[in-house]
N, C-alpha and C positions, 0 to 999 in steps of 0.2 A: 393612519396618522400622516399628515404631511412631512414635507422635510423642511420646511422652514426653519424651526424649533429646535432643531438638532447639527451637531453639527456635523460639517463631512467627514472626517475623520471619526467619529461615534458610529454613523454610517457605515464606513468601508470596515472598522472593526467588528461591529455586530454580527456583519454578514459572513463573520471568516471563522470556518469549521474549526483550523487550528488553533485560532488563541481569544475567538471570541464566543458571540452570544450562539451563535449557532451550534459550538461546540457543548458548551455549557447546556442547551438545549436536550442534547442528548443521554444527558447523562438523567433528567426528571423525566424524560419521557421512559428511559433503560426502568425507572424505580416505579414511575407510572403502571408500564407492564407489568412489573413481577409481583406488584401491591404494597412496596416500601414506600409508596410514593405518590398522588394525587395526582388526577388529570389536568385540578386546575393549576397546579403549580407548573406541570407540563406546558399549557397551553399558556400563560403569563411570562414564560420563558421565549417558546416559540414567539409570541408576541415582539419581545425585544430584540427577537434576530432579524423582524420582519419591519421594522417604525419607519426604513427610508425605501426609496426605489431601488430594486434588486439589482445587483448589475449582470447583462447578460450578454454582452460583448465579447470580444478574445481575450479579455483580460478574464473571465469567469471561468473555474474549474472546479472540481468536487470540490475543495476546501475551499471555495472562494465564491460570493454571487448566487444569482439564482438555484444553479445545482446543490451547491450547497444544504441553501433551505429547501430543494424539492429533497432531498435526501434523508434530511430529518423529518421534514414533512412526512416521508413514506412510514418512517419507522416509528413515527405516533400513529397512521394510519390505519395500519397493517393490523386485520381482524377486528377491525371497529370503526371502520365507514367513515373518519372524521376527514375532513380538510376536503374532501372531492372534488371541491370548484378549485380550490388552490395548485391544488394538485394537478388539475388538468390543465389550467393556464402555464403554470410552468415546463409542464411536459410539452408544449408545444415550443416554450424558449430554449429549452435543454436539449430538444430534436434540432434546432436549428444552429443553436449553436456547434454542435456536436457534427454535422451537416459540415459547417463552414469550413472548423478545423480538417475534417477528412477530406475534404478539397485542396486546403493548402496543403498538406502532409502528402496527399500525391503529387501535387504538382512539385514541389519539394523533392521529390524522388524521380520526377519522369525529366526533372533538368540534372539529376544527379548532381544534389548538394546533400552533405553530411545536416541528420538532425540532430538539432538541441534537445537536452533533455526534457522541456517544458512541453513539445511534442508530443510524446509518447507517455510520462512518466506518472504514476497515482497523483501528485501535489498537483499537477497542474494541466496535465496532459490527457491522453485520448484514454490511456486505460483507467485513470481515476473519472474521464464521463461511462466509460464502458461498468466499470464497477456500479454504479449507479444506476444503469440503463439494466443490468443481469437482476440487479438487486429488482428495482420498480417492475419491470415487464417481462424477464425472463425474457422469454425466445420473441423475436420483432428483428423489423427490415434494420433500424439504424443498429442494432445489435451484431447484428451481422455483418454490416457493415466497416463497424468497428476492427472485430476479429478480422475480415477481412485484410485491412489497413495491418495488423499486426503480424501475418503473415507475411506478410510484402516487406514487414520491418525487417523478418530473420535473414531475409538474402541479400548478399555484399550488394553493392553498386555497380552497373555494370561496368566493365572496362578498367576496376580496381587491380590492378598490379597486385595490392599487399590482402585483396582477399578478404578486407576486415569485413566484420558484422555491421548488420545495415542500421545498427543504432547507434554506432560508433560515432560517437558528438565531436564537433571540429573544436570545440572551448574546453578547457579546463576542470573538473568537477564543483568549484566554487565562481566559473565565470569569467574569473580574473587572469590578466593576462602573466605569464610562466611561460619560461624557456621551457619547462620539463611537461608541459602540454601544448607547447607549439604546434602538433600537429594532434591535437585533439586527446578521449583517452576512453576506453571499452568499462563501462560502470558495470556491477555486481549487482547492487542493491536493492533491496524493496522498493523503496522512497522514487530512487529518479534512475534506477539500471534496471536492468532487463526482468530479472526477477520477480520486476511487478508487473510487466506483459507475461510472463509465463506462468501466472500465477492467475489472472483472467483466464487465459487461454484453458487453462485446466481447470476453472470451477466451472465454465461453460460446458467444456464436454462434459464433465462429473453432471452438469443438467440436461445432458443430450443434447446442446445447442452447440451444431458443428459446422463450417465452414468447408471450402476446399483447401486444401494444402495444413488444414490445422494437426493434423497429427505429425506433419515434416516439420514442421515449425518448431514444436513442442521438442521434437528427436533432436533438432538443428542446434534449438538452447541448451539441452540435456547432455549436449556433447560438446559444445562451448565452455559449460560449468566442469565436464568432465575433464576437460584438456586443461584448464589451470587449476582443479583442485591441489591440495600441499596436503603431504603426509606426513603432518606432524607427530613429535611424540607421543604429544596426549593427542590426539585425533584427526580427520583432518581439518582443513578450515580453506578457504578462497579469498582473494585480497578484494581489498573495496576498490580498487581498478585497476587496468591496467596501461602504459603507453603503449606508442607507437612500438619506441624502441624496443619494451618487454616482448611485443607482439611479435617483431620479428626474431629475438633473441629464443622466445619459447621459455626466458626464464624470470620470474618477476622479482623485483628489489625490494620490497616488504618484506623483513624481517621472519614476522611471525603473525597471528590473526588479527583482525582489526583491532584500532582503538581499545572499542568496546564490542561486546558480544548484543548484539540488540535486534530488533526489528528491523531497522533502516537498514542497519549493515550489518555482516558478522553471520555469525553460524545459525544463528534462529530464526531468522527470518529466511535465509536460504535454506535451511532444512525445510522448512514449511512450505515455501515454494516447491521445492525438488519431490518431495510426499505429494503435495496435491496432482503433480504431475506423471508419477509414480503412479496414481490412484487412477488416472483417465486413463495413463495407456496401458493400465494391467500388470504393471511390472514390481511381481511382490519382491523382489529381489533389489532392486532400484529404491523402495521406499523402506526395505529394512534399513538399509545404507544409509540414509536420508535420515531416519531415527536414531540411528543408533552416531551420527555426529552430532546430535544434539546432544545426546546424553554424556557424551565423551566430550563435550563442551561444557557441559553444569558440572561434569566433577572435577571441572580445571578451576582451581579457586584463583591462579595466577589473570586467567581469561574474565572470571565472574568481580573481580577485585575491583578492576576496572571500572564499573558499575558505580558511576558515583553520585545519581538521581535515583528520584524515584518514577520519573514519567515515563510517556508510552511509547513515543522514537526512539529515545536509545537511553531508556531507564530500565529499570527494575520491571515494574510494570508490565512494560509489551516483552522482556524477558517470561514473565510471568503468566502471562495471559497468551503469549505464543506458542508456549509449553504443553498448557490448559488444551489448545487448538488440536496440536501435533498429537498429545496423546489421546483425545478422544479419539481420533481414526487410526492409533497406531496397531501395529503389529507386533508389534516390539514391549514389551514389558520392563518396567523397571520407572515408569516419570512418577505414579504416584507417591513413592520413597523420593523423590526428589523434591515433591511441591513444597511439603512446611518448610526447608531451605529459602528456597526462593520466596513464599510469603513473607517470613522474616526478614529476609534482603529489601522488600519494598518497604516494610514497617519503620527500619533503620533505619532511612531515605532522611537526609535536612527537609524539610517543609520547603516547597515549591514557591518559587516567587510569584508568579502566577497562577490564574484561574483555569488556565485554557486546557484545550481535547490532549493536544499532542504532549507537551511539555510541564503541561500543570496541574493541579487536583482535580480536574475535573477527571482525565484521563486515570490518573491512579486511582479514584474513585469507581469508576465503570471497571479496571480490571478488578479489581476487591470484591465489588459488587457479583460479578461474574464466578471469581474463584469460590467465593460461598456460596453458587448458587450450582457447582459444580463445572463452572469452567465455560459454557454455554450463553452468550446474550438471549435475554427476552427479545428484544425490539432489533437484532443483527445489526448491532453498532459496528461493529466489527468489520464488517465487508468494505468498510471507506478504509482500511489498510489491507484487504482482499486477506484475510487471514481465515476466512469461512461464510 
C-alpha cells in the first residue's frame, strides 16, 4: 500500500511494538501458533503494521520501525516458512542499522563520553537490536558483535576518579534536567538499566553464543547488583537507581523497594535477570537467591498492592508472566502456590485504556494466553523484554 492514503502519524504508530499495530500483531500471531487463533487474522494484522514505509534510521529499535516488524515477522515465521522475502529484506536493514549504532557507541566510548540510556537499553538501544538478532539468527557476526559492544559497556571510563560503571548515563532517568541528577545516575532496570544487557548477555551464553570478556562482564554486573542489594524485612529488593552522590556515600535514599514490583523495575524483573545469569555461569547458589527474592516479594502484599494495572511494564501481567519465566527454570519450589494469586491480581486490573503490547490488552492478553498455556509462549513473544 502506498502512503499517500494514510497519514503520518497512523504510520509512525503502526510501526511501534509498544502501543501499536505491531504490538497488537503479536498477540494473533501468539493465538495463530497455539490454534486459538487463525493465520489469516495473523497476517491482516501484520498487514496494518506494515501499510507505510518502515522506518530504519537511528530513530528505529526493537519497539519502534523496521526491527520492530522484522521481529514479529519472525515470530509468525518461525516453523512455517512464511514471510521469507520480507524477512530477508529487513535483515539486511536491521544488520545495518545495528552496524551504525555500534559505531557510534564506540566511538562514544573511545572519546570517553557517559552513555545515554537509548544506547544500550531493550526500548531503544543495542540490546533490544541484540534481543532480536539472538532471537532471528542465534549465533552470527552482528551478534557478536553486539555482545561485544556490551562487554566494553561493564568497565568504567578510563581515567574515571569515581570508578562508575560504563553505563552510567550523564541525564537523569526521565531526561529532564534535576539538581538531584546533575551529574547523571546508575539504572537498575530491565526497560532502560543494565539488567537488560545482562540479561542478553546470559540467554547468549545459555545458547553457547560467547564473546571475549563475556563471563567478566556478567561477574562485573552480578557484583554491581551485589553491592547495592537492601536487606529488607520481608526480603531483599535493589533501588530503581542510584546518584552520584549515593555512589560515593555507598548508601542509597530510597526508602524501601520500588514504586511498583514489576518487570521494568523492582524485584521481578531483577530476579529474572540475576537467574538467567546464575544459569550461564553455573552458580546454583546465586540463582537460589535470585528465586527465592522473588518469592519473598509476592508474599509482601505491602510491595504487590502497589500493583495498580493490569499491563506488562509495570502491571500485573509482566508480574505474572515473569513468575511464569523464573519458575519454569527454577530450583526453588514454592511459585506454583503463588500463581492463582497473581492470576487474580491481573483479573482485578480496571480495563486498560489502551490496545497496545506494553501497557495495554494486547499485553495482558499474551500473559493470560501464556499462563493457560502453562507459562511458556508459542511464537517467543517474550524475548522483545529478554524474559526467555
Amino acid at each position: 500500500m502506498t502512503t499517500s492514503a494514510i497519514e503520518p502519524d497512523q504510520i509512525a504508530r503502526a510501526q511501534s511494538l509498544a502501543h501499536g499495530a505491531v504490538g497488537t500483531a503479536l498477540l494473533h500471531i501468539e493465538r495463530a501458533h497455539n490454534g486459538s487463533g487463525t493465520w489469516s487474522s495473523a497476517h491482516t494484522a501484520l498487514s496494518l503494521a506494515t501499510r507505510g514505509d518502515l522506518t530504519s534510521g537511528t530513530a528505529a529499535s526493537l519497539y519502534y520501525g523496521a526491527p520492530a516488524v522484522a521481529f514479529a515477522l519472525h515470530a509468525a515465521a518461525q516453523g512455517t516458512g512464511r514471510y521469507t522475502r520480507a524477512l530477508n529484506t529487513l535483515d539486511v536493514a536491521v544488520t545495518a542499522l545495528t552496524r551504525q549504532r555500534l559505531e557510534a557507541a564506540h566511538r562514544r566510548i573511545e572519546n570517553e563520553h557517559r552513555p545515554h540510556a537509548a544506547e544500550f537499553d531493550i526500548f531503544y538501544g543495542l540490546t533490544g537490536l541484540g534481543a532480536h538478532l539472538l532471537r532471528r539468527h542465534g549465533d552470527g557476526d552482528v551478534q557478536r558483535e553486539v555482545l561485544g559492544y556490551l562487554v566494553r559497556l561493564t568497565h568504567p571510563l578510563p581515567g574515571d576518579p569515581d570508578r562508575l560503571p560504563g553505563w552510567w548515563s550523564p541525564a537523569g532517568p526521565t531526561h529532564q534536567g534535576s539538581t538531584e541528577f546533575a551529574d547523571g545516575h546508575g539504572n537498575f532496570g530491565m526497560a532502560h538499566g543494565i539488567t537488560g544487557p545482562l540479561a542478553l548477555l546470559s540467554l547468549a551464553a545459555l545458547s553457547g553464543i560467547t564473546v571475549a570478556g563475556q563471563h567478566e562482564a556478567v561477574s562485573r554486573v552480578l557484583t554491581w547488583l551485589d553491592t547495592w542489594r537492601q536487606d529488607g524485612e520481608k526480603g531483599p529488593w535493589w533501588p530503581q537507581w542510584i546518584t552520584l552522590a549515593e555512589h560515593r556515600t555507598g548508601r542509597v535514599r530510597q526508602a524501601g523497594p520500588p514504586p511498583r514490583p514489576s518487570w521494568c523495575y523492582g524485584t521481578p524483573g531483577l530476579a529474572r535477570a540475576q537467574q538467567l545469569a546464575a544459569r550461564a555461569m553455573g552458580d546454583t547458589t546465586r540463582q537460589r537467591a535470585a528465586e527465592r527474592a522473588l518469592l519473598a516479594c509476592l508474599d509482601d502484599p505491602a510491595q504487590l498492592d502497589r500493583v495498580t494495572d493490569g499491563g506488562l511494564c509495570h502491571g500485573a501481567a509482566g508480574v505474572l508472566h515473569t513468575t511464569h519465566r523464573v519458575a519454569h527454570d527454577a530450583l526453588t519450589s514454592g511459585f506454583a502456590e503463588r500463581l492463582p494469586r497473581l492470576r487474580a491480581r491481573v483479573h482485578d486490573q480496571p480495563p486498560a485504556r489502551e490496545k497496545g503490547f506494553l501497557d495495554g490488552t494486547t499485553g495482558t492478553a499474551l500473559a493470560l494466553d501464556a499462563d493457560a498455556a502453562g507459562g511458556l509462549p508459542a511464537s517467543g513473544w517474550d524475548t522483545c523484554l529478554l524474559l526467555g
